[in-house]
C-alpha positions as CSV (number, residue, x, y, z in Angstrom):
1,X,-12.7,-7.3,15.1
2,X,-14.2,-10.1,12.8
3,X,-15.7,-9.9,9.7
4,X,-18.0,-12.7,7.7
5,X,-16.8,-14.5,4.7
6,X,-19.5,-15.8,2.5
7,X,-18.7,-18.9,0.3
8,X,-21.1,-19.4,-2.1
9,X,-22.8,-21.3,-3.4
10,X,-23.6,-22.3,0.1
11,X,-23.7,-19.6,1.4
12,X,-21.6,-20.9,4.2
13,X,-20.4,-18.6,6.5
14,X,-17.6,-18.1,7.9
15,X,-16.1,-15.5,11.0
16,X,-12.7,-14.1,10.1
17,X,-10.1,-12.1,11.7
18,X,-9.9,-8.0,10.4
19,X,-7.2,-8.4,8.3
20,X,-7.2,-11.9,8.0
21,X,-5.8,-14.0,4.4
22,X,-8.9,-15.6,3.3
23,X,-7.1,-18.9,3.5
24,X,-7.2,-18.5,7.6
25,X,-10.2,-20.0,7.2
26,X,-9.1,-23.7,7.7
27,X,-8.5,-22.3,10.7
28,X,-12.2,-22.2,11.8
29,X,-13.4,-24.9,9.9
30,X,-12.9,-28.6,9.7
31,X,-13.7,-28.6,5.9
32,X,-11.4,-27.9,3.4
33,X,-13.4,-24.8,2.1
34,X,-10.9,-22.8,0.4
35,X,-8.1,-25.1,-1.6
36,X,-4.5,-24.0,-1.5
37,X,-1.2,-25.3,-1.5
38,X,1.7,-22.3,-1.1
39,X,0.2,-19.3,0.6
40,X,3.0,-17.1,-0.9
41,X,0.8,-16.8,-4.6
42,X,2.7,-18.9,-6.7
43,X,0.5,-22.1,-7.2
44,X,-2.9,-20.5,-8.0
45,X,-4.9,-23.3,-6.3
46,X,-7.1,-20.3,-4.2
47,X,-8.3,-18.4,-6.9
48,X,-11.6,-16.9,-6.2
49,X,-14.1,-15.4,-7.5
50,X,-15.2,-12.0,-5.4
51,X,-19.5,-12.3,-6.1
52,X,-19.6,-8.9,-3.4
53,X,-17.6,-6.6,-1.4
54,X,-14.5,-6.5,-3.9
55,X,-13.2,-3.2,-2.0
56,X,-13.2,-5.2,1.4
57,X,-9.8,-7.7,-0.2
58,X,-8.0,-5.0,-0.5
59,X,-5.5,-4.1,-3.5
60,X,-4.7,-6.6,-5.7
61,X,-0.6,-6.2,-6.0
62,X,0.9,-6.1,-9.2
63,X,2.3,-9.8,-8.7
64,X,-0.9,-11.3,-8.5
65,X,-2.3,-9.2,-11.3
66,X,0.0,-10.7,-13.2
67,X,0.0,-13.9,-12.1
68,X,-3.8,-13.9,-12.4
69,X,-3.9,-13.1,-16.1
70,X,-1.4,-15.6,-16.9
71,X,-4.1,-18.0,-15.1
72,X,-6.8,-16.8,-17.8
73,X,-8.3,-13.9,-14.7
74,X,-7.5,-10.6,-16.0
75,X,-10.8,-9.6,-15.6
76,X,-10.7,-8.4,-12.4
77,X,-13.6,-10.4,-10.4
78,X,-10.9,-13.2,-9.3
79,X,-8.3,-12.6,-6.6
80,X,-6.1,-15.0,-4.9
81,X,-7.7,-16.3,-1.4
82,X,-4.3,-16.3,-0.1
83,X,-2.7,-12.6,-1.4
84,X,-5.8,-10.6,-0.1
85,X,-7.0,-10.0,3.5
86,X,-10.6,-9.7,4.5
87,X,-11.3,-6.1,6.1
88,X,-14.8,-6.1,5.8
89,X,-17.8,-8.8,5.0
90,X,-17.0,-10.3,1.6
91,X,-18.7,-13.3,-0.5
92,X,-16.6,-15.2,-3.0
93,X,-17.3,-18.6,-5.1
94,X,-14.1,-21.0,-5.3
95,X,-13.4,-21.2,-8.5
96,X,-13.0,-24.8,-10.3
97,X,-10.1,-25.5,-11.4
C-alpha cells in the first residue's frame, strides 16, 4: 500500500511506500526534495515541518525529541524526515535551515 506525501509549498506530490522514512523519497524523485545527510537522526538536515496528518508519522521517540529541542523544535510541529515513517497521507514543509 502507498500513501501520498505532500511537500509544500508546492504542493508536490509524492507516492510512498506504507511505512516508508520520508527520506525514501529520493527514491521516486529525481529532485533533491527532502535534504539529508545520515538517516540514523544525528545531523538534523531533514527537519520538517508536519502542516497535516501529524498522527500518520508515527511516534516521535524520545531521541529525536530531544534532539529536536536542542535544534530550537520543541514545539512539536517538526519531526525528522528520516526518524518517522509515512502510514497514511501526510503534508510537511522542509524547513530552512
Amino acid at each position: 500500500m502507498k500513501h501520498t506525501l505532500t511537500l509544500m509549498p508546492d504542493g508536490v506530490e509524492v507516492a510512498l511506500a506504507q511505512g516508508s522514512p520520508l527520506t525514501d523519497i529520493e527514491y521516486e524523485t529525481s529532485e533533491p526534495l527532502i535534504p539529508f545527510g545520515c538517516r540514523s537522526g544525528a545531523c538534523g538536515a531533514c527537519v520538517v515541518e508536519v502542516i497535516d496528518g501529524a498522527e500518520a508519522l508515527g511516534e516521535r521517540d524520545p531521541e529525536e525529541a530531544d534532539f529536536l529541542e536542542d535544534l530550537g523544535w520543541a514545539d512539536g510541529n517538526h519531526r525528522l524526515a528520516c526518524q518517522c515513517r509515512l502510514l497514511a497521507a501526510a503534508t510537511v514543509r522542509v524547513v530552512d535551515q
